[in-house]
C-alpha positions as CSV (number, residue, x, y, z in Angstrom):
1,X,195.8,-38.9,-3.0
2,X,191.9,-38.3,-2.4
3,X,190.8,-35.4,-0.6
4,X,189.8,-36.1,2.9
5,X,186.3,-34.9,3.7
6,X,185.4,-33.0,6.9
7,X,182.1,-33.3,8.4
8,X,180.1,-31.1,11.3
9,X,179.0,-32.9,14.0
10,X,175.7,-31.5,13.0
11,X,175.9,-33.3,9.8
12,X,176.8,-36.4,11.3
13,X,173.7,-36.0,14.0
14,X,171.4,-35.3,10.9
15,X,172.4,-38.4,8.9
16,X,173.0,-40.7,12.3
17,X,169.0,-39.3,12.8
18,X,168.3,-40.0,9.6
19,X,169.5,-43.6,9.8
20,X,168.4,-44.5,12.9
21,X,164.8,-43.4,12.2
22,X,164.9,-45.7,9.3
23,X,164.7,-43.0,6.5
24,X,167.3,-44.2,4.7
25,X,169.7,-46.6,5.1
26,X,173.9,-46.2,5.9
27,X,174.1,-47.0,2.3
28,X,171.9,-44.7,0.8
29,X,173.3,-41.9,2.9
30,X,176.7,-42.7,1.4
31,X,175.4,-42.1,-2.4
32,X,173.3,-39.4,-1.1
33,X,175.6,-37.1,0.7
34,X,178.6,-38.8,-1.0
35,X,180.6,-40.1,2.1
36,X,183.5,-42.0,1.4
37,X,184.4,-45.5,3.1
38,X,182.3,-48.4,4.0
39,X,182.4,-47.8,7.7
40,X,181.6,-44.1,7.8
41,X,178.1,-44.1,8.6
42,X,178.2,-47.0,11.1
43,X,181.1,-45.3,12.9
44,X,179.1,-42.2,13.5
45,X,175.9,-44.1,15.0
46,X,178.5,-45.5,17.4
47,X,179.9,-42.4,18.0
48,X,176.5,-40.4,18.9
49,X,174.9,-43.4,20.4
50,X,177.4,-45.6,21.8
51,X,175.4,-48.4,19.2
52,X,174.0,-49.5,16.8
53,X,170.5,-51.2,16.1
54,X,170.0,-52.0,12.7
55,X,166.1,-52.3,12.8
56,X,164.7,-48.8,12.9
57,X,160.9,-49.6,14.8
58,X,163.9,-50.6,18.2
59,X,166.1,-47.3,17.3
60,X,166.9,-45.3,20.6
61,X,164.4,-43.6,22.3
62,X,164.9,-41.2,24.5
63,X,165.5,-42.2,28.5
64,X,161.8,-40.4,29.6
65,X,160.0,-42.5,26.8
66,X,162.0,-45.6,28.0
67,X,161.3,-44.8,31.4
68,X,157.3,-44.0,30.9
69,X,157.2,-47.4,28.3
70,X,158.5,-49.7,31.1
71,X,156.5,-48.2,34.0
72,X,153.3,-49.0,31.6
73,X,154.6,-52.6,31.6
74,X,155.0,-52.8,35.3
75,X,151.9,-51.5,36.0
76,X,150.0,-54.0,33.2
77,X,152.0,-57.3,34.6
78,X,151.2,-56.2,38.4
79,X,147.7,-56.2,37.5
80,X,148.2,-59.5,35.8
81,X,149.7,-61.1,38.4
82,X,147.2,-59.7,41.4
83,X,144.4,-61.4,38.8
84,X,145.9,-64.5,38.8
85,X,146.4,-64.4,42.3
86,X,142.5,-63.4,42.7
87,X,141.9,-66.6,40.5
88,X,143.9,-68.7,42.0
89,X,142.3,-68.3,45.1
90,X,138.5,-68.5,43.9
91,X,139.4,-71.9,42.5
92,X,141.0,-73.5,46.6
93,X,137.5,-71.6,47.5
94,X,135.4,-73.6,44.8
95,X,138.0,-76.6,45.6
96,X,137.3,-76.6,49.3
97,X,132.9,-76.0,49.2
98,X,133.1,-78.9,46.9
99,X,134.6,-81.3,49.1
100,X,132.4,-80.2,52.1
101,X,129.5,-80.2,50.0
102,X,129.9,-83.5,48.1
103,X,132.2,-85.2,51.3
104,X,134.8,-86.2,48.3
105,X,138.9,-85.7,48.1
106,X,139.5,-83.7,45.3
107,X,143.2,-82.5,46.1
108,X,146.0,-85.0,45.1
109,X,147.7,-86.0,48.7
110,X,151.4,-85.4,48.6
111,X,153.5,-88.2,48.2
112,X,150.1,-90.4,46.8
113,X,151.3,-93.6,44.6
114,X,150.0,-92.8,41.2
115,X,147.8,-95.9,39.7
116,X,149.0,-98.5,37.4
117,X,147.6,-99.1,34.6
């Protein structure tokens, strides 16, 4: 019977690290370190993590990165939409001083028949 090995949780953080940060791969740390079973690796990640992302640039990032990451993207797609609102209110401007100006419909009426053709 094969000797079971015993790792340190700080062993396991330092390869799950390792792994995650795309270093080397559950596979490599296997031959590396020379961790027996298939599964090893992976059941780490989910044990310090909670899961597992195999692409390294998504790996976990800490909560305050997270947190200052997605408040960046709020605060780009508020200005985004207040720009679009901006424009979308210049054009019923421009929409409206050219049909006073040049006495023509230029809105579609609601419910209009649509010509054949």
């Amino acid at each position: 019977m094969e000797k079971v090995n015993q790792y340190t949780d700080d062993f396991k953080i330092r390869i799950v690290e390792e792994v995650l940060s795309g270093k080397i791969t559950k596979e490599e740390c296997r031959y590396r370190y020379g961790i027996k079973g298939n599964s090893t690796v992976l059941r780490w990640i989910r044990k310090f993590t909670g899961s597992y992302n195999r692409f390294p640039d998504m790996s976990i990032k800490s909560e305050s990165e997270e947190t200052a990451r997605l408040q960046e993207q709020l605060r780009l797609l508020k200005n985004e939409l207040e720009y679009e609102r901006l424009r979308s209110t210049s054009y019923l401007e421009m929409i409206k001083i050219a049909e006073e100006d040049l006495k023509i419909s230029i809105r579609k009426k609601s419910g209009a028949k649509q010509s054949k053709k």
